[in-house]
C-alpha positions in Angstrom: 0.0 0.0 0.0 3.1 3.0 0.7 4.3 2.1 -2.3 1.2 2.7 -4.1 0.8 6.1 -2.2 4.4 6.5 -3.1 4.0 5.8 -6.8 1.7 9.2 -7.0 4.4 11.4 -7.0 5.8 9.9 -10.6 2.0 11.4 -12.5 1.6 14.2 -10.4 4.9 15.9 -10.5 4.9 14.7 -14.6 1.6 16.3 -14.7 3.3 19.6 -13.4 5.9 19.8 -15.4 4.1 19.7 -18.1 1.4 22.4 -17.1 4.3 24.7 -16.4 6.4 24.1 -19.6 3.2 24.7 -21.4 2.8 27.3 -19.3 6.3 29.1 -19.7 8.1 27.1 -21.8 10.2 26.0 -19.1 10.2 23.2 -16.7 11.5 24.0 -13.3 14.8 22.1 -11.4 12.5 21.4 -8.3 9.9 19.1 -10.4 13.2 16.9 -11.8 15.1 16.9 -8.2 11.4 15.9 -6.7 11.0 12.7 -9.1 14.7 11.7 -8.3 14.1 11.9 -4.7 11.0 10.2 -4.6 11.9 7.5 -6.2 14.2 5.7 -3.6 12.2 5.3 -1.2 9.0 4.5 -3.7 11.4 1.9 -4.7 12.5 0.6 -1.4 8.6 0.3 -1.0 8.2 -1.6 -4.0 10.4 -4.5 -3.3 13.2 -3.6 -5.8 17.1 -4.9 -5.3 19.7 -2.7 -4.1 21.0 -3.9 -8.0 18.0 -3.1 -9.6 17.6 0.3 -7.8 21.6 0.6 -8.8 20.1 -0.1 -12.5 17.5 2.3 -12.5 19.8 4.8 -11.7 22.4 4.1 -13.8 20.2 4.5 -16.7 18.8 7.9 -15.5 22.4 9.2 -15.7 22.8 7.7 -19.1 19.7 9.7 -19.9 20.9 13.0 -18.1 23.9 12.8 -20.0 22.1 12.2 -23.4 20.0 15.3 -22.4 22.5 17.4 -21.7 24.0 16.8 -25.3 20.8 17.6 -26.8 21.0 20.5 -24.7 24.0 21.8 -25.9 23.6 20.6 -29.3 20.0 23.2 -29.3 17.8 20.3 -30.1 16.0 20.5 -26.5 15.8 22.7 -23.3 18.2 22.0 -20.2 14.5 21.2 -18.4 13.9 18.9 -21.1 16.9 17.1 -20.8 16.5 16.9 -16.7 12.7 15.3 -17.1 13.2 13.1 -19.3 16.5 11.3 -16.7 14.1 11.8 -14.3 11.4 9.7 -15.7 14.1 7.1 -17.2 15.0 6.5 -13.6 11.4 5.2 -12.6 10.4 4.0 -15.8 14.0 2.2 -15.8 15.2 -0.7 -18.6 12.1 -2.4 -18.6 10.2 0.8 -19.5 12.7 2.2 -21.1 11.6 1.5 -24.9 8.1 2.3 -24.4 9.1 5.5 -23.1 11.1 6.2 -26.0 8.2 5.5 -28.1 5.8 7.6 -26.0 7.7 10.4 -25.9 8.3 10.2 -29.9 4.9 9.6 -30.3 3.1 12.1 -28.3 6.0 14.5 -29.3 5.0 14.4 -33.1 1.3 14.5 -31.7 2.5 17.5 -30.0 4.0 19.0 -33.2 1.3 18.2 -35.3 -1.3 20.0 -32.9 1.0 22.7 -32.9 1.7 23.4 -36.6 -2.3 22.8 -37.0 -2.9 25.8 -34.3 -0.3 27.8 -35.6 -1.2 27.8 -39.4 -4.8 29.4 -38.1 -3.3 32.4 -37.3 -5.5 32.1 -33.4 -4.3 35.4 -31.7 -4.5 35.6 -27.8 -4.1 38.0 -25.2 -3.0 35.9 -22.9 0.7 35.6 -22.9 1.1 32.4 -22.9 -1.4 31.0 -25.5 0.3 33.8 -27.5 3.5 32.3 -27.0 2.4 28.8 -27.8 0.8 29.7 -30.5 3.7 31.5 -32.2 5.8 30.3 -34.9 8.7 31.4 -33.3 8.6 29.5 -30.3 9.4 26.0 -29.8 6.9 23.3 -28.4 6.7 22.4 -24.8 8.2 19.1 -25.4 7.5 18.2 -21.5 4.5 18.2 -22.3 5.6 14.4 -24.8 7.9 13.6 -21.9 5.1 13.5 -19.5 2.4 11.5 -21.4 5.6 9.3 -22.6 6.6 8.3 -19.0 3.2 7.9 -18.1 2.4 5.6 -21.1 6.0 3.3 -20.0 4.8 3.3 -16.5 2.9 0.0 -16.3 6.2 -1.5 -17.7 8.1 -0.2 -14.9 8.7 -2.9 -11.7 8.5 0.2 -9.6 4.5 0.5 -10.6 3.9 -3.3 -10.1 2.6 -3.5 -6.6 0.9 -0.2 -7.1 -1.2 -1.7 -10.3 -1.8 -5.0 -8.6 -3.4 -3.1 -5.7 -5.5 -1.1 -8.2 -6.7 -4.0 -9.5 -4.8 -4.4 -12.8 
């Protein structure tokens, strides 16, 4: 049962992230640090190995350091880059390729909407429908990161006792 309560923290801080990138196109350190943090003891909870844990962590920092090079390279947002090693640590190897794929999904849904809304020429007075609504801007990609680590999470042996107890 904690770790079901525990594993609440993964879609609620995702789902914050990607209000606020929407938002203002930037996803704060706080929401990444958050995720990290909560996921040892959610993991603890959950049964998982010392090794495994060792795992899941290990391929966060593979992820971090992917996301900085996008980063650096102009492709994504530092905020970008720090969600999506945050997810990768909860959504570890076993989630790992479906996370890929959500993210790339949902990311071209993303863009799709996007270039759809844009091509209307919608003006707002709100700032930040403005904003995402310009050409000029880029697309809240946390917004793809989100619904892509919440599409891996079943996969994840992090979220298994919390599903079983759910019922599924």
């Amino acid at each position: 049962m904690l770790a079901t309560i525990l594993c609440l923290f993964f879609p609620v801080l995702l789902v914050i992230a990607a209000a606020h990138d929407v938002r203002t196109m930037k996803i704060p350190n706080w929401i990444s640090i958050a995720l990290t943090l909560a996921f040892i003891p959610t993991a603890f909870a959950a049964g998982l190995s010392l090794q495994q844990i060792g795992i899941h962590l290990g391929i966060g920092m593979i992820a971090l350091i992917i996301g900085a090079g996008l980063f650096f390279l102009g492709v994504w947002g530092g905020g970008d880059g720090k969600l999506v090693a945050a997810t990768a640590i909860w959504v570890g190897a076993a989630g790992g390729m479906n996370f890929l794929y959500g993210v790339a999904m949902f990311g071209g849904l993303l863009a799709l909407v996007l270039i759809i809304l844009r091509r209307m020429k919608i003006e707002s007075k709100t700032d930040w429908i403005a904003r995402l609504l310009s050409p000029k801007v880029g697309a809240p990609y946390g917004v793809a990161i989100a619904a892509g680590g919440l599409w891996a999470a079943s996969a994840s042996p992090v979220f298994a006792d919390g599903f079983r107890a759910l019922g599924f």
